[in-house]
C-alpha positions in Angstrom: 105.0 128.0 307.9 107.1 130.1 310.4 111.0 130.0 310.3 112.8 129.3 313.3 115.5 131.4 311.8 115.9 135.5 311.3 119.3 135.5 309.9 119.9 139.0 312.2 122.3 136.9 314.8 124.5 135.7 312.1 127.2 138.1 313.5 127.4 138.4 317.3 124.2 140.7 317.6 120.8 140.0 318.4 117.7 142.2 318.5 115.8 143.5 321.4 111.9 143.6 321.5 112.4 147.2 320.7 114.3 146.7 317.7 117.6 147.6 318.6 120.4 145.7 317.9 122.6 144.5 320.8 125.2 142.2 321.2 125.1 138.8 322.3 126.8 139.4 325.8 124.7 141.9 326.8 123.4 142.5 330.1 119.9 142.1 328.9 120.4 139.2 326.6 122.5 137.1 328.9 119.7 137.2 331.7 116.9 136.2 329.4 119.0 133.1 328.5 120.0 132.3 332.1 115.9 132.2 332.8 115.5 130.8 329.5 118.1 128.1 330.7 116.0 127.7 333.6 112.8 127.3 332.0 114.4 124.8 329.7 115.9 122.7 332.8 112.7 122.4 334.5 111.2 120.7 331.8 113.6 117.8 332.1 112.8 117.7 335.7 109.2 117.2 334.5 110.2 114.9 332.4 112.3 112.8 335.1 109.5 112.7 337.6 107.5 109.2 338.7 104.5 108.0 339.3 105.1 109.1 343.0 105.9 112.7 342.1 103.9 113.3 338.7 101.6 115.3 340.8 104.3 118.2 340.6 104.2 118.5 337.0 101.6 120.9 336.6 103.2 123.1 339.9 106.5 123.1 338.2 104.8 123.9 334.4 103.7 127.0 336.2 106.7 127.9 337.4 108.0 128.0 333.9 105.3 129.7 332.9 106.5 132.4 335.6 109.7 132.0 334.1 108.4 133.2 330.6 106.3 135.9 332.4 109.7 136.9 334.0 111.4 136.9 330.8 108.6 139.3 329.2 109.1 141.8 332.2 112.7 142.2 331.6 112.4 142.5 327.9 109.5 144.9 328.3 110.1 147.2 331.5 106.4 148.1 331.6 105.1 144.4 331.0 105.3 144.2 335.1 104.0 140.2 335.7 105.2 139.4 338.2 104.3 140.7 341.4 104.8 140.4 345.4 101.7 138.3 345.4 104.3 135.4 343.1 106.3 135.6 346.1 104.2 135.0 348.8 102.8 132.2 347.4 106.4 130.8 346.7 107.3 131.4 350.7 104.0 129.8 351.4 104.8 126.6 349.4 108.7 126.3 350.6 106.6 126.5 354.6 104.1 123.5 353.2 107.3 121.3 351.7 109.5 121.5 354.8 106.7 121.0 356.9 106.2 117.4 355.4 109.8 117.2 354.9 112.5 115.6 357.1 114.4 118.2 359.1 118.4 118.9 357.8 120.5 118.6 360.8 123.7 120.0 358.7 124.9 120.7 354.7 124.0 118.0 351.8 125.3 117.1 349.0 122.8 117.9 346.1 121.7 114.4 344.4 119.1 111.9 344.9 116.6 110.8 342.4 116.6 111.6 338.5 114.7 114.7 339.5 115.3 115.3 343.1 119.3 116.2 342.0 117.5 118.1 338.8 115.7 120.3 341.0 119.8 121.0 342.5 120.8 121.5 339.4 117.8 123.8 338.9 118.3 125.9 342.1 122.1 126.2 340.9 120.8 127.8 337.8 118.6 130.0 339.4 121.4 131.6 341.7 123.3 131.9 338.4 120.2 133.5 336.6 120.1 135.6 340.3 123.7 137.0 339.8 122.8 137.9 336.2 120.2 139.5 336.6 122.1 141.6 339.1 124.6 142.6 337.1 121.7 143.7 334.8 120.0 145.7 338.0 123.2 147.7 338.0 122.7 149.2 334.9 119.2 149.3 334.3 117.1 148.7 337.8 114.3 146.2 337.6 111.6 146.0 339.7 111.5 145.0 343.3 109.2 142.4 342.9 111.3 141.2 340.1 114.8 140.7 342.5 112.6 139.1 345.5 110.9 136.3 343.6 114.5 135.4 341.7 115.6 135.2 345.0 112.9 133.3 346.6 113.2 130.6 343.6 115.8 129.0 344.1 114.8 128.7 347.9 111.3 126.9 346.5 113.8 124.7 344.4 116.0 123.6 346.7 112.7 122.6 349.1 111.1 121.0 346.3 114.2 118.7 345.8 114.4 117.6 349.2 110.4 116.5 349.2 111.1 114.7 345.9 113.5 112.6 347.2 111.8 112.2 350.4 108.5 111.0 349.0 110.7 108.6 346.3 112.9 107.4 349.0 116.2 108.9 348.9 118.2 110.0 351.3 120.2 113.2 351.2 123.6 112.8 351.8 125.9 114.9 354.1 128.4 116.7 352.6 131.1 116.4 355.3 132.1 112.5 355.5 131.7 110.6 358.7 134.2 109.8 360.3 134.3 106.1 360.9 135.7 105.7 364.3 136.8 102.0 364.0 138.7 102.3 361.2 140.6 105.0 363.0 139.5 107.3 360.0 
């Protein structure tokens, strides 16, 4: 049987794939846990989808699977994953979504169905998991590739939520109220 546990965290440090002790905050280790986050999120988006939107499961088990080949690439600078050709295909599904998406007119509130608003919640963790991992560019430069995809995730996300709660029925809500102009408000 393996054990969960190493019993080398126990006091604020945690060890590197190279075997060198680091603290908890570092740059490093507080990227891996924003993708690991991530990762983790997107499964209970998989989980909340329905019978409408099951079809996405295995297209968003992959990107987790990205997310773990992400992961691998920071911890190991020579593991190099994931490449420009993740990227393209990301821009190439965000251009298939919108295309069968209806088009936003102005700013929405992030919501929707179960897993429409977790795909929000999952782009908002990708920005934050995008700002971590630049404070870790600025002390030890990752790959191009690397920076672009992060980036283009959250874009993907955010398109993906939009056709999920298009194709359950939602609609997305403005984020500036209308004014009602018989009320006089």
């Amino acid at each position: 049987m393996v054990k969960i546990y190493t019993k080398v965290g126990d006091h604020g440090q945690t060890k590197q794939v190279t075997g060198q002790m680091v603290d908890k905050d570092d740059a490093q280790i507080e990227t891996l846990g924003a993708f690991d986050e991530l990762q983790s999120w997107l499964g209970v988006v998989i989980a909340a989808l329905t019978a409408g939107t099951a079809g996405l499961a295995d297209e968003l088990a992959d990107r987790q699977r990205e997310l773990y080949q992400l992961q691998s690439d920071i911890a190991v600078p020579r593991s190099h994953r994931i490449g420009a050709e993740l990227t393209t295909r990301l821009e190439e599904r965000i251009d298939d979504i919108m295309a069968t998406t209806p088009r936003l007119k102005e700013f929405i509130l992030p919501g929707g169905s179960p897993a429409g608003a977790g795909l929000q919640y999952a782009r908002t963790l990708a920005r934050r998991a995008e700002r971590q991992l630049v404070t870790l560019h600025k002390a030890s430069p990752q790959p191009d590739a690397i920076m672009t995809y992060v980036n283009r995730l959250s874009d993907y996300l955010f398109a993906l939520a939009l056709y999920v709660n298009y194709r359950e029925g939602y609609q997305e809500v403005p984020s500036k109220k209308r004014v009602d102009n018989n009320s006089g408000r």
